[in-house]
C-alpha positions in Angstrom: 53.4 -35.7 -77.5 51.1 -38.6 -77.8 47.1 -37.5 -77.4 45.2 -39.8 -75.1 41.1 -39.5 -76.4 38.9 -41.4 -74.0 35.6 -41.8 -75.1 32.4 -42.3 -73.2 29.4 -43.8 -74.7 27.0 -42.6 -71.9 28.7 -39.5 -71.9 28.8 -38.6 -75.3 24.9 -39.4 -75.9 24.3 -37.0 -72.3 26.3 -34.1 -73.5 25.3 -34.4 -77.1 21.2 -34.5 -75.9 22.5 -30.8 -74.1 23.8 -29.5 -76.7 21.3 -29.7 -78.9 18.8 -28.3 -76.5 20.5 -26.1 -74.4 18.6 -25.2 -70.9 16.1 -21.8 -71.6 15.5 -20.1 -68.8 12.5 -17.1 -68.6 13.9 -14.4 -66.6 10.7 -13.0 -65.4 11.3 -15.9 -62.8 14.7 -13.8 -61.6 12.0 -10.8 -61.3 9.5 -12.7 -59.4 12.3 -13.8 -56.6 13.5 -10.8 -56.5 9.9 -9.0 -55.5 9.3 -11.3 -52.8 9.6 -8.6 -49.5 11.1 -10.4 -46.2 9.8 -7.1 -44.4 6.4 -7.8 -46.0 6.5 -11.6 -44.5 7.8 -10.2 -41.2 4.8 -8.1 -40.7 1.8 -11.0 -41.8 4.2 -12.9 -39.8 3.6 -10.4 -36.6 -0.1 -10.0 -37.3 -1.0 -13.0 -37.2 1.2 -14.2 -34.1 -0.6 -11.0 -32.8 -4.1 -13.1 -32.6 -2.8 -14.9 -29.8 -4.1 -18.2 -30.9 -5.4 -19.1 -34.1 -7.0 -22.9 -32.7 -9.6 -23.9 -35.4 -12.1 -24.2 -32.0 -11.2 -20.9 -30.7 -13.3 -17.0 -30.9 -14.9 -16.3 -34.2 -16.8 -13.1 -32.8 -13.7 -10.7 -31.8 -12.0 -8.6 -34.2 -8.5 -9.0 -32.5 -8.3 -12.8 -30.9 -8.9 -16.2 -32.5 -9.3 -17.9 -35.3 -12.0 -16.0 -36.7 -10.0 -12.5 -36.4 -7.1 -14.4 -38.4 -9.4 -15.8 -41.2 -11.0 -12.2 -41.7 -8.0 -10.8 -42.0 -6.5 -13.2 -44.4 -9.5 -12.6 -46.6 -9.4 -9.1 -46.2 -5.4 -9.0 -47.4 -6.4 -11.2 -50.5 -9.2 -9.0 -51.5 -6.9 -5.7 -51.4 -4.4 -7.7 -53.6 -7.3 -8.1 -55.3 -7.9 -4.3 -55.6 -4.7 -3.6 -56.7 -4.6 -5.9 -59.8 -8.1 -4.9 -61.2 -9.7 -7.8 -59.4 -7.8 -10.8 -60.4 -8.4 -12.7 -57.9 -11.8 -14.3 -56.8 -11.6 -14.6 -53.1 -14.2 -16.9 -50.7 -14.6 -18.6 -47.7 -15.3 -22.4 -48.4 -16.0 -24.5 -45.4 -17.0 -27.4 -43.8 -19.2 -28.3 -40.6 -17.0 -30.7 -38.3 -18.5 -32.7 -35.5 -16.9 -33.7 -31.9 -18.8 -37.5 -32.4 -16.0 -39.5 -33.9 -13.1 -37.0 -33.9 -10.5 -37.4 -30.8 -9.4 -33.7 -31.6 -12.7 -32.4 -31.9 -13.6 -30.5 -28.6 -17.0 -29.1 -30.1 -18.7 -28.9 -33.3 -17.7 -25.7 -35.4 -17.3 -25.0 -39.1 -13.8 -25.6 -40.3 -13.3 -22.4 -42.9 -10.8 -22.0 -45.5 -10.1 -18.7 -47.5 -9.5 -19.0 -51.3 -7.8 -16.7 -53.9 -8.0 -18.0 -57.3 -5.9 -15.9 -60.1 -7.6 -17.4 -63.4 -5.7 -18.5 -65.7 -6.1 -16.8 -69.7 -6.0 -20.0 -71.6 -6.9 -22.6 -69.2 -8.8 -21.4 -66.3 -9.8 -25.1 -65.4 -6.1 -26.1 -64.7 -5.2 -25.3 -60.8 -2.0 -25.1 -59.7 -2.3 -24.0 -55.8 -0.1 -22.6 -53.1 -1.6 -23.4 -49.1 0.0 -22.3 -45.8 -2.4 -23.2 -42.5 -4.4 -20.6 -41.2 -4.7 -22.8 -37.4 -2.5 -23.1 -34.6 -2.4 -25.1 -31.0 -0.7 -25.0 -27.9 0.9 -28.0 -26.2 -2.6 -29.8 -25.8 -4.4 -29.6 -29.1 -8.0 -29.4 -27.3 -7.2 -26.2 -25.1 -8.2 -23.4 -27.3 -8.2 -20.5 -25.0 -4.6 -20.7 -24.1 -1.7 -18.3 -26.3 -0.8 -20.0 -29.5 1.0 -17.8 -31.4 1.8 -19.9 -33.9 4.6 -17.9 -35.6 6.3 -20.8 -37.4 3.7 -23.7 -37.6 2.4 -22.0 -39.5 2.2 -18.2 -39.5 5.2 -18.5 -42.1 3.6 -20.8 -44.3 0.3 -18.4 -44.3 2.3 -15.4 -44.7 4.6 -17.1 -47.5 1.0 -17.2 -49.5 -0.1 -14.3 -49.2 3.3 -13.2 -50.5 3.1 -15.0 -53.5 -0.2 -13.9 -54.0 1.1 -10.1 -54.1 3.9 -10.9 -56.5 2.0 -13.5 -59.2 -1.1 -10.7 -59.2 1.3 -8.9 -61.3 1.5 -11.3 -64.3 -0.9 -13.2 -66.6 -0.7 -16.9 -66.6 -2.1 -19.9 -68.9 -3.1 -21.7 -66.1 -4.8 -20.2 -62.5 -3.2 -20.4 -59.6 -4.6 -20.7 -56.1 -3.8 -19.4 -52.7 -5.6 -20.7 -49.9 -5.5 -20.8 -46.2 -6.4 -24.1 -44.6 -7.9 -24.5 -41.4 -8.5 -27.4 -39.0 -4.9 -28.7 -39.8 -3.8 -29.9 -36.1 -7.4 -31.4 -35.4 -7.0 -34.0 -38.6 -6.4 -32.1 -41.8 -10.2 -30.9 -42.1 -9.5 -27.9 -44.5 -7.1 -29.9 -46.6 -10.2 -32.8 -47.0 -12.6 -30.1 -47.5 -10.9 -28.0 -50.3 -9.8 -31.6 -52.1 -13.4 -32.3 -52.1 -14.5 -29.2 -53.6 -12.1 -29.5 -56.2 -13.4 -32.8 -57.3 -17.0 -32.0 -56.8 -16.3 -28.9 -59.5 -13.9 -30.6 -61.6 -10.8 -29.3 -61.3 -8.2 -30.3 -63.0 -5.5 -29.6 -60.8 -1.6 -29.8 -61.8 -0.6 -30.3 -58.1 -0.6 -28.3 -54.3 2.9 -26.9 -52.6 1.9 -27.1 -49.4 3.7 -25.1 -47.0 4.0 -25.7 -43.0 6.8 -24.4 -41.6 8.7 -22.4 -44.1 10.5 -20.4 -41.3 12.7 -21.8 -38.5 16.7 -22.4 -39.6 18.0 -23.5 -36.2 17.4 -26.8 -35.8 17.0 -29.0 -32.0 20.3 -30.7 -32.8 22.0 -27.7 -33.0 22.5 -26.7 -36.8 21.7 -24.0 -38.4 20.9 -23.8 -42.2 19.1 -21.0 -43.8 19.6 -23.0 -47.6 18.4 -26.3 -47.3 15.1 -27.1 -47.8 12.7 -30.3 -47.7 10.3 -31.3 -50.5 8.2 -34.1 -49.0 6.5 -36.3 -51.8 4.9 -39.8 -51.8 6.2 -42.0 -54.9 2.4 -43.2 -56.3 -0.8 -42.5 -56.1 -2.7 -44.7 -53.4 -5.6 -44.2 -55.8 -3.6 -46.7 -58.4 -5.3 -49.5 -59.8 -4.4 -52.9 -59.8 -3.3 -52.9 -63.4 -0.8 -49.8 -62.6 0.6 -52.1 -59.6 1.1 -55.4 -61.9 2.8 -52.7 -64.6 5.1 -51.7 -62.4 6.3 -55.1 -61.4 7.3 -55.2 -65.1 8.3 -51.4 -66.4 9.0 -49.7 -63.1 7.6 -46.6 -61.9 8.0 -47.2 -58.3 8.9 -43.5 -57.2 7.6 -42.0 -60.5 4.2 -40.9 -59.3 2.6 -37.6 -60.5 3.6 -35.9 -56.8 6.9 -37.0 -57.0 7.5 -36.1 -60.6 5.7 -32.1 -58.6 8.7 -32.5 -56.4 11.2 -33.0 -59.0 10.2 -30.2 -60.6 10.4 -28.3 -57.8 13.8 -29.0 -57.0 14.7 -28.4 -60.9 12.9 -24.8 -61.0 14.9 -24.0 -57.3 18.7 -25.4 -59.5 18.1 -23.3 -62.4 16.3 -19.8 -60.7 18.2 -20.4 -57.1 21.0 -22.3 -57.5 22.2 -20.8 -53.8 19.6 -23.1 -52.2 19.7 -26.6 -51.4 16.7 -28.6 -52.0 16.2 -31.7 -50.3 14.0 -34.4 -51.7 12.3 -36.6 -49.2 10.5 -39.6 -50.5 8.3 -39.9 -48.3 4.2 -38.7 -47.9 5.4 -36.8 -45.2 7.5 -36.6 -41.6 7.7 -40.3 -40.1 4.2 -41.1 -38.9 3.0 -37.2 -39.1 1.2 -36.0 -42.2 0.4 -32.7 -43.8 -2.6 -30.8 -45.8 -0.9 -31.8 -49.1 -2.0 -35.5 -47.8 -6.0 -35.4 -48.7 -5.2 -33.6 -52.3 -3.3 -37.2 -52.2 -5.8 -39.3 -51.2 -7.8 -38.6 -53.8 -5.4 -38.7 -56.3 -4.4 -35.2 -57.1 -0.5 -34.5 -57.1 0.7 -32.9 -53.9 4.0 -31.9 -52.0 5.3 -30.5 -48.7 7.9 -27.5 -48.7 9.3 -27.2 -45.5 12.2 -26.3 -43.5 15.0 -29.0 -43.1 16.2 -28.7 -39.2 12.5 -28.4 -37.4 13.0 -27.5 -33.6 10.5 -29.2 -31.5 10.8 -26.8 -28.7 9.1 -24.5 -30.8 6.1 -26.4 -32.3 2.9 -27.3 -30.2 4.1 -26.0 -26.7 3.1 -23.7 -24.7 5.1 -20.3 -24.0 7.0 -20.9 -21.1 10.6 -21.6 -19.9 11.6 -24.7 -18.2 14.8 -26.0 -17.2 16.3 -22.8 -18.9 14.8 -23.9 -21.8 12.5 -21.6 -23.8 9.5 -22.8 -25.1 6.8 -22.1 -28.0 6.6 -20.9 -31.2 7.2 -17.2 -30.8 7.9 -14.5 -33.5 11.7 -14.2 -32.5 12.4 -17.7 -33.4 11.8 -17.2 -37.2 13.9 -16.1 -39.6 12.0 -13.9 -42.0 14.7 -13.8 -45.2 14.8 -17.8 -44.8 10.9 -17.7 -44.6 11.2 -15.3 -47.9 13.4 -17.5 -50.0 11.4 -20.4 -49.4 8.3 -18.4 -50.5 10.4 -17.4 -53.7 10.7 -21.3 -54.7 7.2 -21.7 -54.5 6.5 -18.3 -56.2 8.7 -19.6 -59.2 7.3 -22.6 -59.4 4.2 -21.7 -58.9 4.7 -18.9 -61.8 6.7 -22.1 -63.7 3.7 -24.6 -63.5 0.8 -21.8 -64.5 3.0 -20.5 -67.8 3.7 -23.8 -68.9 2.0 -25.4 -71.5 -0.1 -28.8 -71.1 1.5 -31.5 -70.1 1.8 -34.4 -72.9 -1.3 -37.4 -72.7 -1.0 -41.2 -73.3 2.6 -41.0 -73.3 3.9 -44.6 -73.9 7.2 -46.5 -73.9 8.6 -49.5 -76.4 12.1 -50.9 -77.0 11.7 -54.4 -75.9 15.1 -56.4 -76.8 16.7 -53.8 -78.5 19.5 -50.9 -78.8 17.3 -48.0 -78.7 14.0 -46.4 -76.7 11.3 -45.3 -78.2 8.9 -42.9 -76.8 5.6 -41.4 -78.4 2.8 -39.5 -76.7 -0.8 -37.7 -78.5 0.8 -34.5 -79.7 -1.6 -31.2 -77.9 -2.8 -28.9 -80.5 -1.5 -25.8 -79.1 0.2 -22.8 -80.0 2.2 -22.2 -76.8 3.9 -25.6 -77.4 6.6 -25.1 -79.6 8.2 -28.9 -79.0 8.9 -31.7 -76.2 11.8 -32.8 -74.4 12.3 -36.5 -73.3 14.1 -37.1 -70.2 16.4 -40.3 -69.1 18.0 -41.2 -65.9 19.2 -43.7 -64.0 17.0 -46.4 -61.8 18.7 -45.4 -59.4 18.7 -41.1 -59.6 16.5 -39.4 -57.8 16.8 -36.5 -60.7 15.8 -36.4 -64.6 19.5 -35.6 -65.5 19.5 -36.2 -69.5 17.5 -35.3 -72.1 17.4 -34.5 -75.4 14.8 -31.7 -77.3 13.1 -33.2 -79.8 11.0 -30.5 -81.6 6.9 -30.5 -82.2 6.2 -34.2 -83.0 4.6 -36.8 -80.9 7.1 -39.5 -81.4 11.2 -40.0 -81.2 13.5 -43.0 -81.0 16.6 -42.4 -79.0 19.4 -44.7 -80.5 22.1 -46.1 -78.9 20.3 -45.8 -75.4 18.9 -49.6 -73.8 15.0 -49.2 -72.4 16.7 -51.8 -70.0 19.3 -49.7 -68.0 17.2 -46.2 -67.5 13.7 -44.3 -66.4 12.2 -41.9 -69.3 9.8 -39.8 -69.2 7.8 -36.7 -71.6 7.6 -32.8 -71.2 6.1 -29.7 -72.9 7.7 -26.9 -73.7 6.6 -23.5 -74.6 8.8 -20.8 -76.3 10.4 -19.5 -73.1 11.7 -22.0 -71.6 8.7 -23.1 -69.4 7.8 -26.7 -69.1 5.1 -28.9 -67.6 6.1 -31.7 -65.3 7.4 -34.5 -66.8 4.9 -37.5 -67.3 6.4 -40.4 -66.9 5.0 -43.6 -69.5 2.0 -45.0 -68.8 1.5 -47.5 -71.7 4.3 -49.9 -73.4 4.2 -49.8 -77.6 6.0 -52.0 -80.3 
């Protein structure tokens, strides 16, 4: 019988750049979803639904109501973490002093406080990757503070979720640090976001990009479905800190949706394919919901990388209403409308990526592109003097792919020419990899060579 070969040039290159670098995986990240407790959630979950409302404007003084109750608490659950690991983490209050001149949300002045938990990293303590859920909640008008706000989804779960992955990362050592905060002043115009972003820039942090999570919980959507699997990663495709040169690049080389929080989001959804391939993530590009925004937006503004993780069917008869039932319609964000293994899995993706992003090695600099009217790309970056990185991987894909889904290992140098494959037709881009199989995000060319 005759033998029919078909060969496919795109193919062939594909499966050859696999074979020759065959996906690592650590399998500490296995351990670390595995240790994340749904029951553990749950409770944090209950607790702080249990404060009745957690408005940024509401008691700071009692011990059981209020946003101040909720805030102590918070800090009080990072400092026994704290305990338990020997004091790895270095837990404070940072705030911010908010005025009702000039803010429509603003029904007095009152200090906006966030509570931080930074696990220093061994090698690198400078580099931040962080982890936020909000600490606030509202009712169906944002200015009433007095009236129940449990809270339970938006964002109860996001809060919980991060004090989670606080308890499971204290248990390891990481290159980088990672921090877990809880952001206040969310729902009056994203003052804890704006006021952690600027502390971070005022003491130089170098940060490697914020998973912000707000509403991790809810898997039964207003239209009816119900999906505890699919998750949204919200991301905004550059920088609006880019300069003018970076625009008039682009009009030339590309890069339009290869900004450094999308290229957070991609690997995101690539940590959540290899660790927990029984989820679905979903990448949005866009900053956020249409018109809405979230605390990951003021990390943006001032050009630090930043994402949303969120649940993908959001039922607006739970967020920002008050408890009550009309029309045979329950409303508000109560404690029985989340689903607490849903609200652990999506703390396991952050946890891994989170654990992903701190191991890895640093990310490669100046990486730059040439190729120019020919049959072959060629990519070269400054090699990092650094034990941990044991080579780099360059990635190619599509214009049109949302995904990096080639690439090809190419050892400890700081330059490689891939043959056969036209600059013309595909996006590339530069990773570091250390010995097990962790790598930094991808850095996509910022400079064209020979």
């Amino acid at each position: 019988m005759k033998k029919h070969i078909l060969t496919l040039t795109f193919v062939g290159i594909a499966l050859t750049a696999f074979s020759q670098a065959p996906q690592e995986v650590d399998t500490r990240h296995y351990d670390i979803v595995e240790a994340v407790s749904a029951d553990r959630i749950e409770n944090d979950i209950r607790t702080l639904a249990g404060f009745g409302t957690r408005n940024t404007f509401s008691d700071t003084v009692s011990n059981t109501r209020g946003i101040g109750a909720a805030r102590r608490w918070i800090k009080a659950e990072f400092d026994k973490i704290s305990e338990e690991c020997g004091g790895c983490l270095e837990v404070f209050y940072q705030k911010d002093f908010v005025t009702k001149e000039g803010n429509s949300r603003v029904p007095k002045d009152a200090w906006v406080v966030n509570v931080v938990a930074i696990q220093k990293g061994t090698d690198y303590p400078n580099n931040h990757v962080l982890m936020s859920g909000d600490i606030d909640s509202r009712a169906s008008n944002t200015m009433d503070y007095e009236t129940d706000a449990p809270g339970a989804n938006d964002n109860a779960s996001g809060m919980a979720g991060t004090i989670e992955a606080a308890r499971v990362l204290s248990k390891y050592k990481f290159k980088n640090s990672i921090v877990y905060v809880g952001l206040s002043g969310e729902e009056q115009g994203l003052f804890g976001g704006a006021g952690l972003a600027e502390y971070a820039k005022e003491n130089e942090w170098n940060i490697i990009g914020i998973l912000n999570n707000d509403m991790i919980g809810n898997i039964e959507g207003v239209d009816g479905v119900i999906d505890n699997r699919t998750f949204r990663i919200f991301s905004e495709p550059v920088p609006p800190t880019e300069t003018e040169r970076e625009r008039t690049m682009r009009r030339y080389y590309g890069g339009e949706v290869d900004g450094i929080s999308r290229q957070l989001a991609r690997y995101v959804h690539k940590q959540t394919q290899t660790y927990m391939p029984e989820m679905n993530p979903m990448m949005i590009y866009r900053l956020d919901r249409f018109g809405r925004g979230g605390h990951h937006r003021p990390f943006n503004d001032l050009g630090f990388a930043g994402i949303r993780i969120m649940e993908a069917h959001e039922n607006y008869n739970r967020q920002h209403q008050d408890i009550r039932v009309e029309d045979g319609i329950e409303y508000g964000d109560v404690v029985e409308g989340v689903n607490f293994d849903y609200a652990k899995k999506l703390t396991a993706v952050n946890a891994i990526s989170l654990a992903g992003l701190a191991w890895a090695p640093p990310a490669p600099q100046n990486v730059g592109i040439g190729g120019v009217v020919a049959p072959s790309a060629i990519l070269a970056w400054d090699e990092v003097d650094n034990d941990n990185i044991v080579g780099y991987k360059i990635y190619w894909r599509l214009t049109t792919s949302p995904t990096w889904d080639n690439f090809r290992y190419v050892g400890k140098v700081n330059e490689h020419t891939l043959e056969g494959i036209v600059i013309d037709n595909y996006y590339f881009g530069v990773s570091a990899v250390d010995k097990n199989g962790n790598e930094s995000v991808v850095v996509f060319p910022d400079r064209v060579i020979r």
